[in-house]
Steps between C-alpha positions, in 0.01 A plus 500: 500500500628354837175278544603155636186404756134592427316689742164418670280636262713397166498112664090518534422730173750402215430129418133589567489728238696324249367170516115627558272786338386635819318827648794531807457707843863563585510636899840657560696786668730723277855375446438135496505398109182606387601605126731209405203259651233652249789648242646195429177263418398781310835559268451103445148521383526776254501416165759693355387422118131698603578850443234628732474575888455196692640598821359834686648511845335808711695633807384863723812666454781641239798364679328116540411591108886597474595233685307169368554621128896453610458149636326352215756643267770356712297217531431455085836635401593192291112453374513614141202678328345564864421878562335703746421846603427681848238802462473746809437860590756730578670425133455612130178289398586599116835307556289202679294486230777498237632203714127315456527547128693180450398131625512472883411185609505685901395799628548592831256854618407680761133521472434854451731546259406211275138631493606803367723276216140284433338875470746545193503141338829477587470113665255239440431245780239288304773207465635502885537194658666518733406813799746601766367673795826617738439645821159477444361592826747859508297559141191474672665752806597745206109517383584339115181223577311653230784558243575105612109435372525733174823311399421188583148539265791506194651177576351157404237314760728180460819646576659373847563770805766458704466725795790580758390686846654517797177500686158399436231821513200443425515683190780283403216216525248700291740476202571152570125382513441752169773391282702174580308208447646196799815653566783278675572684856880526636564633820885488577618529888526866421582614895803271508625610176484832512644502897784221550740772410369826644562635819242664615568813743330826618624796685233683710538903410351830561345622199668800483896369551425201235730664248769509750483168600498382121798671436686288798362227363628622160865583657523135670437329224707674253508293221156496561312395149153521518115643430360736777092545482267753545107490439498838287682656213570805680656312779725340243590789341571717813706180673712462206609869453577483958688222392698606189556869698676301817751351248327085380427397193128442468225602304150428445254349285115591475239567284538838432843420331500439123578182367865658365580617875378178626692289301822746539440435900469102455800483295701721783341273736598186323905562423544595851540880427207551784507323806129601593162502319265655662129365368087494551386128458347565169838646343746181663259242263754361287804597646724174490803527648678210696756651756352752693578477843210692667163577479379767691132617623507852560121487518390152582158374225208472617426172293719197599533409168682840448763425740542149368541630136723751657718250682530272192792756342758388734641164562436367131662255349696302785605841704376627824375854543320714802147690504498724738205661615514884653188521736385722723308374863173539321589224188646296798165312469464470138853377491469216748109355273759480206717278695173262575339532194818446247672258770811695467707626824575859541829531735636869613716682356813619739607840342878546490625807728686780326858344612408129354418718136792661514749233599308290177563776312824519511556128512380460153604794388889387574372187336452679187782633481728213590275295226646760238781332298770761408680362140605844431221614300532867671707683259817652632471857441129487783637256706859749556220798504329338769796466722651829448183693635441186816842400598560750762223308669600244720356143469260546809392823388395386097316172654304724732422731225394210268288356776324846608421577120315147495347540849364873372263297269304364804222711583548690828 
């Protein structure tokens, strides 16, 4: 899988949890290992010749669902007689339930709907021994404390919790004093993690020209690939369309979407078909993709932990990546307590003037062109169509053409 070093968290978590049964407290930031540190103890545990669910791993969101159920079959892919199942809204329960028919020594859930699958003795959880709780603390954010409680009263006393935040709330603590009995603490040097690699930047804007100055942003940096935040749906929704309408490929992802149109929009996202994904924090859980080159904060969070989630989707695995920050003089402040209390560096942003777009524009541009290998793939009858209706151009005249045509995509 292109793993040759582990990270922080997989170097403290891993042997812990194979050589020890332990209650564990993993403290990290998104994108730094998380599921192979508790996937991978727990694929060696199972016991494949027990036919019932040992392994529950809960996580807030569908696309963290989506996206841990991949890695542990990647991860268990020459394991035979291991099987598994992810359960979540937005998809057919009668086909989930089909899928829960048959042994599964894993189930991976979003908590609602896995209540609603206990509701119809679909699952049983009395043999689990083994309990996953991913981005704990954004579970607790999304109000599912109480379906945490009801599930958890299904599961076995003696079973061992593993619980991965990336903060510490004290509702986090509650559910650590109530249901994990000594559990080992590790706390990896989450700041420098999460920010060797990102630059930092802001641009100070007037509220009312901040689409304008994204868009010279967006024309600057044009093979720009990246995630652009808002703090509603609506603003998602209404940014992506501005976007789409002045010519770039983006689109968004919220919670109003269904879980067809959501995954249709990752898998876009994914094989480079859109260049921009336009998200509310809740709807970017899960999304694991390694080279974007930008994040962007079209409305900076109001919890730090928000920004450094945000952050943490650029500059993965070895790359470097930029989150920039669009504030207006009144965030100014807000801006510069994030710098203190996260002990990053914020540095400004010098927006390109119309002529340095342009000029980069064309430069790359040319470049594609000139990267084009001709092997005569163009068959003869449209390339001899093509130069009876343009040879009565003269050279000058078709590059200028070629060049304006390009240059008419920039937004005015």
């Amino acid at each position: 899988m292109g793993f040759e070093n582990p990270t922080e968290i997989q170097k403290a978590v891993i042997p812990q949890l194979i050589e020890n049964d332990i209650n564990l407290i993993g403290l990290a930031q998104t994108g730094t290992g998380k599921t192979a540190a508790f996937g991978l103890p727990l694929i060696e545990k199972i016991d494949f010749d027990e036919r019932s669910v040992q392994g529950l791993v809960l996580a807030p969101t569908r696309e963290l669902c989506q996206q841990i159920a991949e890695q542990l079959q990647q991860f268990s892919k020459f394991e035979k007689g291991l099987n598994m199942t992810a359960v979540y809204g937005g998809a057919a329960i009668q086909q989930q339930m089909r899928s829960l028919k048959r042994p599964n020594q894993i189930i991976i859930a979003t908590p609602g709907r896995l209540i609603d699958l206990i509701k119809r003795k679909a699952v049983r959880l009395d043999k689990v021994k083994y309990l996953v709780l991913d981005e704990a603390d954004e579970m607790l954010n999304m109000g599912f404390q109480e379906e945490i409680d009801h599930i958890l009263s299904y599961t076995p006393e003696e079973k061992l919790t593993w619980l991965f935040s990336a903060t510490m709330p004290p509702e986090i603590k509650k559910i650590v004093r109530k249901y994990m009995k000594k559990p080992v603490e590790v706390k990896v040097n989450r700041g420098k993690e999460m920010n060797k690699d990102i630059d930092h930047q802001f641009l100070i804007v007037n509220n009312s020209k901040k689409y304008d100055v994204l868009i010279r942003v967006l024309e600057a940096n044009h093979d720009i690939r990246g995630v652009i935040f808002c703090r509603t749906r609506l603003d998602t929704q209404r940014l992506a369309e501005k976007l789409v309408k002045d010519g770039l490929k983006a689109d968004s992802i919220h919670g109003d979407l269904s879980q067809s149109q959501r995954t249709r929009v990752m898998e876009r996202f994914k094989n480079g078909s859109l260049q921009l994904l336009v998200a509310t924090d809740v709807a970017a859980r899960g999304i694991d993709v390694n080279d974007l080159s930008h994040v962007i904060h079209y409305t900076i969070p109001e919890d730090n932990s928000y920004y450094t989630h945000r952050s943490g989707r650029t500059a993965r695995a070895g790359k470097k990546g930029i989150s920039l920050a669009l504030v207006s003089n009144r965030d100014k402040g807000r801006l510069f307590r994030m710098e203190k209390q996260l002990g990053i560096r914020f540095s400004k942003m010098a927006l390109p003037s119309r002529e340095e777009i342009m000029q980069g524009h064309i430069e790359a541009f040319c470049n594609r062109i000139l990267d084009i290998e001709y092997k005569g793939f163009l068959e003869k009858k449209y390339e001899t169509q093509g130069i009876i209706m343009l040879e009565h151009l003269s050279k000058q005249e078709l590059i200028a053409k070629v060049l304006m045509m390009e240059i008419g995509k920039l937004k005015k």
